[in-house]
NUKE-485927 format. One line per 3 residues: their letters; for each residue y, z, x of N, C-alpha, C, O. Coordinates in steps of 0.05 Angstrom, whole numbers, plus 5000, padded with zeros to 4 digits. Layout:
a	Y,Z,X,Y,Z,X,Y,Z,X,Y,Z,X  ... .
END
This chain:
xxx	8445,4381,7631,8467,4399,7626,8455,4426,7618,8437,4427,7601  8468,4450,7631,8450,4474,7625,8479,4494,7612,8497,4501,7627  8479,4501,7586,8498,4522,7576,8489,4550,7587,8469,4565,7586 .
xxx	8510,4549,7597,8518,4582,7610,8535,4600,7593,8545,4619,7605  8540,4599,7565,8568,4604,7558,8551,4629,7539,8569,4640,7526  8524,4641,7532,8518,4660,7521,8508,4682,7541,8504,4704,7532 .
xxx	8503,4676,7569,8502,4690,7591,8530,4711,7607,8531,4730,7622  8550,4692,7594,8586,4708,7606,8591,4711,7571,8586,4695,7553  8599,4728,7572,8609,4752,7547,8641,4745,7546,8650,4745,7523 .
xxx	8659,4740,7566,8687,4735,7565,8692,4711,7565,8715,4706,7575  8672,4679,7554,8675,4663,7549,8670,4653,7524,8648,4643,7523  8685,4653,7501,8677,4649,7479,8663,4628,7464,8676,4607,7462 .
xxx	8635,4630,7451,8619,4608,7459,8627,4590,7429,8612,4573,7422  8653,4597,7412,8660,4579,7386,8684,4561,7400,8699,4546,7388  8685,4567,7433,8709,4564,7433,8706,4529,7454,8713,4506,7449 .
xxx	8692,4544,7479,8698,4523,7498,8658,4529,7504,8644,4549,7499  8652,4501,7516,8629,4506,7530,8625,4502,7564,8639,4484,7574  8609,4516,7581,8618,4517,7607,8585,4500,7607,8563,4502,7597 .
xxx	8603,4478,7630,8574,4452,7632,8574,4450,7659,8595,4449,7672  8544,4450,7672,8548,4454,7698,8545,4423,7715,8525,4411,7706  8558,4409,7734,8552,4379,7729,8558,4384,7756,8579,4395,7763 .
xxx	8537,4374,7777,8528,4373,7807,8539,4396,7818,8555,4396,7836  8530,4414,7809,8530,4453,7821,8564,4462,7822,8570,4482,7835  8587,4447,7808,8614,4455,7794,8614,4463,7770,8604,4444,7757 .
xxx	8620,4486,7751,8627,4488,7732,8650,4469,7711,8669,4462,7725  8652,4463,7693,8668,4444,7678,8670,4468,7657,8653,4484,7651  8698,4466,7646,8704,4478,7609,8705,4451,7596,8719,4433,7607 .
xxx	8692,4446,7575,8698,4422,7566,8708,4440,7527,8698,4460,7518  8734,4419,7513,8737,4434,7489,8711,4432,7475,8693,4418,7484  8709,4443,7455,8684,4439,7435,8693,4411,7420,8714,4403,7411 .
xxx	8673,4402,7420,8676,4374,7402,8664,4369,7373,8639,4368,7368  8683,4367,7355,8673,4350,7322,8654,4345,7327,8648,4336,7349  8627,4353,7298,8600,4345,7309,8614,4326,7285,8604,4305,7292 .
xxx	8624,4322,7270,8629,4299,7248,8627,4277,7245,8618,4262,7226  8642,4272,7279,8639,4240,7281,8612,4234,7299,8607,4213,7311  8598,4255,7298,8564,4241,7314,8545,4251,7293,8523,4259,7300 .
xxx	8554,4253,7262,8535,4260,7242,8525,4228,7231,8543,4214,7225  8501,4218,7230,8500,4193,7218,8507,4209,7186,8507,4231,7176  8511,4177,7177,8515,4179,7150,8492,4173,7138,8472,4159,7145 .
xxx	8500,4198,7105,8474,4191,7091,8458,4161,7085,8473,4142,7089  8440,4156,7078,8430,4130,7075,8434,4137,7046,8429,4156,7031  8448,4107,7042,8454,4109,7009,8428,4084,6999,8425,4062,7008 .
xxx	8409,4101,6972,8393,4084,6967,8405,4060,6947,8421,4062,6929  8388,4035,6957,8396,4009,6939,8389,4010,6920,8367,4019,6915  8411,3995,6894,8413,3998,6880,8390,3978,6862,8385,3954,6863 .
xxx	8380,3999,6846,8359,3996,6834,8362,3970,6807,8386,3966,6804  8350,3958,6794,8358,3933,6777,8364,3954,6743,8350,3974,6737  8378,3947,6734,8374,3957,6708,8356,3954,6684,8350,3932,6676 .
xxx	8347,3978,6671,8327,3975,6646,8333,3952,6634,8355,3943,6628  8305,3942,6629,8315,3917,6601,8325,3934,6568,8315,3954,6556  8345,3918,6561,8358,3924,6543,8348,3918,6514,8347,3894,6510 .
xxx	8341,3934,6491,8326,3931,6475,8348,3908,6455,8373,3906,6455  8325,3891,6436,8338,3862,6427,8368,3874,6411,8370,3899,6413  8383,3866,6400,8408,3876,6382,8437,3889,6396,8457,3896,6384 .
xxx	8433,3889,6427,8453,3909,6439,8463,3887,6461,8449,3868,6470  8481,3892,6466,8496,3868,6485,8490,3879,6519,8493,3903,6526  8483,3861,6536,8464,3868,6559,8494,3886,6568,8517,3884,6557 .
xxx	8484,3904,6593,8506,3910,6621,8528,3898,6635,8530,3874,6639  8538,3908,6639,8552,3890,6648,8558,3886,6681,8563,3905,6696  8558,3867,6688,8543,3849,6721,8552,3868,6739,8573,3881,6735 .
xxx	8539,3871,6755,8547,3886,6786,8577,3882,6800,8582,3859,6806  8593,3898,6804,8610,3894,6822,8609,3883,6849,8607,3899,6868  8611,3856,6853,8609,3838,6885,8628,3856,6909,8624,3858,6933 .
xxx	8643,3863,6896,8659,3890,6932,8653,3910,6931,8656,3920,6953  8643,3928,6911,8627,3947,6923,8595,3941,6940,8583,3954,6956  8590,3921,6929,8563,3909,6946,8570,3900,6969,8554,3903,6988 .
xxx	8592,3887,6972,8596,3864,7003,8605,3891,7016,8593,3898,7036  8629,3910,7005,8629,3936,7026,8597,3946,7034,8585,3949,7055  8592,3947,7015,8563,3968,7022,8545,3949,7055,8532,3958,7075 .
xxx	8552,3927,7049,8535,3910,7064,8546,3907,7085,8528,3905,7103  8570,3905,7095,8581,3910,7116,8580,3939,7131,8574,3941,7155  8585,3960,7114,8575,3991,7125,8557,3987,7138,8555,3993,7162 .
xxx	8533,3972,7116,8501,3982,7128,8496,3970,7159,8483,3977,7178  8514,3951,7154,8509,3930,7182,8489,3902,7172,8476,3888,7187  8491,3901,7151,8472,3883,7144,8484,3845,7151,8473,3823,7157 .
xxx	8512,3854,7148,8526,3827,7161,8543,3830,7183,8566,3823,7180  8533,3843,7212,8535,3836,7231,8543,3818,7248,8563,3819,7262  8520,3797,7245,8521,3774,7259,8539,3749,7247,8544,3728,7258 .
xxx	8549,3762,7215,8571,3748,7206,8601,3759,7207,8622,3752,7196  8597,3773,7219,8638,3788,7223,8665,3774,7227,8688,3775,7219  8645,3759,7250,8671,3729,7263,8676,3730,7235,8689,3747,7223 .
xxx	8663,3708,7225,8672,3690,7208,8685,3705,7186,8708,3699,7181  8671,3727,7170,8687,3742,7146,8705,3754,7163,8705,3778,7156  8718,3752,7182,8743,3766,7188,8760,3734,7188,8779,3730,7173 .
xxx	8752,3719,7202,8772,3687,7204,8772,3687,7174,8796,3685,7167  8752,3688,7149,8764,3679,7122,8782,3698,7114,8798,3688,7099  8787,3727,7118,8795,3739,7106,8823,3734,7114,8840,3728,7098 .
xxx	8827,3738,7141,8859,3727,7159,8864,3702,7136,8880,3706,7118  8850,3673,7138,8856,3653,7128,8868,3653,7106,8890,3643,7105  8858,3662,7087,8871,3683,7056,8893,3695,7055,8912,3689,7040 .
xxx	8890,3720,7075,8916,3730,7073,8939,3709,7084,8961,3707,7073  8932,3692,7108,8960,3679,7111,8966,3650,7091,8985,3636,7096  8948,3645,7071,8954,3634,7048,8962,3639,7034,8979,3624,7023 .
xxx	8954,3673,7020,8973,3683,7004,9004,3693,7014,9020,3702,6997  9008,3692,7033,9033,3704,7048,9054,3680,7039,9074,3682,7026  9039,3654,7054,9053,3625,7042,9065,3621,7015,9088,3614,7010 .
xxx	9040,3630,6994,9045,3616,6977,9069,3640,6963,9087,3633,6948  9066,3663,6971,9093,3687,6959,9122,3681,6972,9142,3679,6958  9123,3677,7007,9144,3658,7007,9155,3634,7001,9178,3628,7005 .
xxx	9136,3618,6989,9151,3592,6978,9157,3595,6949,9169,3575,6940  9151,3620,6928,9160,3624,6905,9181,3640,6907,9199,3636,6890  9186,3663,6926,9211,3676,6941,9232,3654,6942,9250,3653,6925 .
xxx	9230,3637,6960,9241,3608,6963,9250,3593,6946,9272,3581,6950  9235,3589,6924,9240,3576,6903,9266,3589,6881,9279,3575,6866  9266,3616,6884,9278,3630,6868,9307,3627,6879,9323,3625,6861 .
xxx	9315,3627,6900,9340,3622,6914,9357,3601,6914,9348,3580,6924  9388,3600,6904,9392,3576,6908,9427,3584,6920,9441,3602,6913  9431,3565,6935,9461,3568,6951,9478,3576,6938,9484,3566,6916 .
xxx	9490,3598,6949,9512,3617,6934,9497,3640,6926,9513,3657,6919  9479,3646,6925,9475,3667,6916,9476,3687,6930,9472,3684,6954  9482,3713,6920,9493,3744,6938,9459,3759,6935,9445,3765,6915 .
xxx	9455,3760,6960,9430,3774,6963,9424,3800,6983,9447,3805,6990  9410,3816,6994,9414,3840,6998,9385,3840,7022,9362,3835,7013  9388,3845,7049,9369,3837,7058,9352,3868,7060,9363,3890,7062 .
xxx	9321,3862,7059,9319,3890,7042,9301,3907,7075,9307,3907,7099  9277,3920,7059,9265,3942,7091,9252,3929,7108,9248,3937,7131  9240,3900,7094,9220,3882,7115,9229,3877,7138,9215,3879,7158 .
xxx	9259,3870,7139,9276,3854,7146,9268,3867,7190,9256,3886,7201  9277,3853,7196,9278,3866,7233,9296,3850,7253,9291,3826,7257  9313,3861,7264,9319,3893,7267,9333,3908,7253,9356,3900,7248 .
xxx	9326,3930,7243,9321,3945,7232,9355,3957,7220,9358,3971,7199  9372,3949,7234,9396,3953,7231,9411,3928,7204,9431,3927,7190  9386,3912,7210,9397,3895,7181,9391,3893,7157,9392,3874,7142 .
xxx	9381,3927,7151,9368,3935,7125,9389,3933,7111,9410,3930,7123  9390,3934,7081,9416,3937,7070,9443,3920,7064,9461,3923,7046  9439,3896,7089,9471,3884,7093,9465,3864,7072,9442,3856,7069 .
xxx	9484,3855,7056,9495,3840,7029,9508,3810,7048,9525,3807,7064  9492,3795,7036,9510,3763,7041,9507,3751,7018,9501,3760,6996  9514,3722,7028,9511,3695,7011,9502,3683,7025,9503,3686,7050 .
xxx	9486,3662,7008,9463,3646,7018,9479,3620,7021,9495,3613,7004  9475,3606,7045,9497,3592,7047,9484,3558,7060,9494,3535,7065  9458,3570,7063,9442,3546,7066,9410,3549,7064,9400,3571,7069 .
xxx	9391,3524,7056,9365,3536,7045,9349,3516,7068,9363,3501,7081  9324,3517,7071,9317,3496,7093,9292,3501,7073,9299,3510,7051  9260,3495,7077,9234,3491,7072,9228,3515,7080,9219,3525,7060 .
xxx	9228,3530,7096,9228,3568,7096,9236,3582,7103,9226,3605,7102  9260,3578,7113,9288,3601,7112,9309,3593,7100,9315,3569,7097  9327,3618,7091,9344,3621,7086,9374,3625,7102,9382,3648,7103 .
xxx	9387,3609,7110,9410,3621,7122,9433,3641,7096,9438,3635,7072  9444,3665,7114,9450,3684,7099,9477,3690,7103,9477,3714,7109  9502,3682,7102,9526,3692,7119,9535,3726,7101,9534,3734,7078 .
xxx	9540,3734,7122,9549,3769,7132,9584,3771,7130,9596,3752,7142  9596,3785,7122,9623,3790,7116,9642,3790,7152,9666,3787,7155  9617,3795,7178,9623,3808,7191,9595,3806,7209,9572,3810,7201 .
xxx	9606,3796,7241,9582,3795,7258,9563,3824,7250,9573,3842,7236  9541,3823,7260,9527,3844,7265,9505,3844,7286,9483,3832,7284  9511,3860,7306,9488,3861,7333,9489,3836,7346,9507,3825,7359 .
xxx	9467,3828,7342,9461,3805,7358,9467,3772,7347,9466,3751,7358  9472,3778,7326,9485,3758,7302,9514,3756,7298,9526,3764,7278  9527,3742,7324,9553,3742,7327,9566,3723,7306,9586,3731,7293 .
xxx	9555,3698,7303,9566,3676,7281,9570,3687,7255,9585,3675,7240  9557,3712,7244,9553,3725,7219,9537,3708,7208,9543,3707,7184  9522,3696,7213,9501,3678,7195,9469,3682,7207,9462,3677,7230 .
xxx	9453,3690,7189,9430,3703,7195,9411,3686,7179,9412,3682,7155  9391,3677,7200,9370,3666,7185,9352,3678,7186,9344,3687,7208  9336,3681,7158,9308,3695,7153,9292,3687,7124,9296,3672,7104 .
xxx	9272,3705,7134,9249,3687,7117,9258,3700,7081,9269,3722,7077  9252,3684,7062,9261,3688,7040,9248,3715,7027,9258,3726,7008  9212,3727,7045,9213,3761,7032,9226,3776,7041,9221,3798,7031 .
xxx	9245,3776,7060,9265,3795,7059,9287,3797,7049,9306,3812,7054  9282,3778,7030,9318,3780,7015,9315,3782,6981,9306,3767,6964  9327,3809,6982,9327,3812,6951,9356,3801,6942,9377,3807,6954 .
xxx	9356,3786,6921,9367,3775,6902,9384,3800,6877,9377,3813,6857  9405,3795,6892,9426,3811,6872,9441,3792,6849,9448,3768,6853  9447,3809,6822,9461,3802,6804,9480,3787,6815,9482,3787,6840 .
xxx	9498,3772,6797,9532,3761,6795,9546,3781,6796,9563,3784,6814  9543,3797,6779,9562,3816,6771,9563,3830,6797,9585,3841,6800  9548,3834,6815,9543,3860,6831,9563,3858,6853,9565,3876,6870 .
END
């Protein structure tokens, strides 16, 4: 690739660069050198001074700023599969275990408010009664069909339903 762009005066060389590729001219935009800057090498962390007798030692290394650091560096590579399958596995454990205490909190009759999680999107907001409970949904009846929920009875998962007062 040979830059021509300080040889022509009416091509601004902060602007575009002219690249010559099998005897055609090309404008190509100027490109971010940002994302082809390597990153600094961050030096490892060094062990701490021993602590003289009478004073209570340091206190232990932070394990996620190290497991980030180690993933940055590339140092666990050849382990990604798997710390991505544990991490998924986790999160959809903890997902479980927040809907079945959601779940737990609900009990028939109650006026609940289905809240932004909720989809489609048109059923933000709408107010029912809970009118039946299963192992992980909620059936919800609606004053009044809505959309695609002609019966007025809407089943969904118990984080989308916030739990309104009696009084309300």
């Amino acid at each position: 690739m040979c830059q021509v762009a300080a040889a022509r005066p009416w091509l601004p060389a902060n602007r575009s660069r002219l690249i010559y590729r099998s005897g055609t001219p090309a404008i190509l935009p100027r490109v971010s050198k940002r994302a082809r800057r390597r990153q600094p090498h961050r030096p490892s962390v060094a062990p701490p001074p021993p602590t003289p007798a009478g004073t209570s030692p340091p206190r232990a290394l932070e394990p996620e700023p190290l497991l980030l650091d180690q993933i940055v560096a590339g140092e666990l590579d050849p382990h990604l599969t798997a710390i991505a399958a544990a991490i998924r596995a986790r999160y959809e454990l903890l997902h479980t275990v927040n809907s079945q205490k959601a779940l737990a909190m609900l009990n028939v009759g109650d006026r609940v408010r289905i809240n932004h999680q909720a989809s489609p999107r048109y059923l933000h907001g709408v107010r029912g009664v809970i009118v039946e409970l299963d192992e992980h949904t909620a059936v919800v009846s609606v004053h009044r069909p809505i959309g695609r929920f002609t019966s007025g009875e809407i089943r969904c998962p118990p984080l989308v339903l916030d739990r309104l007062n009696p009084a309300a």
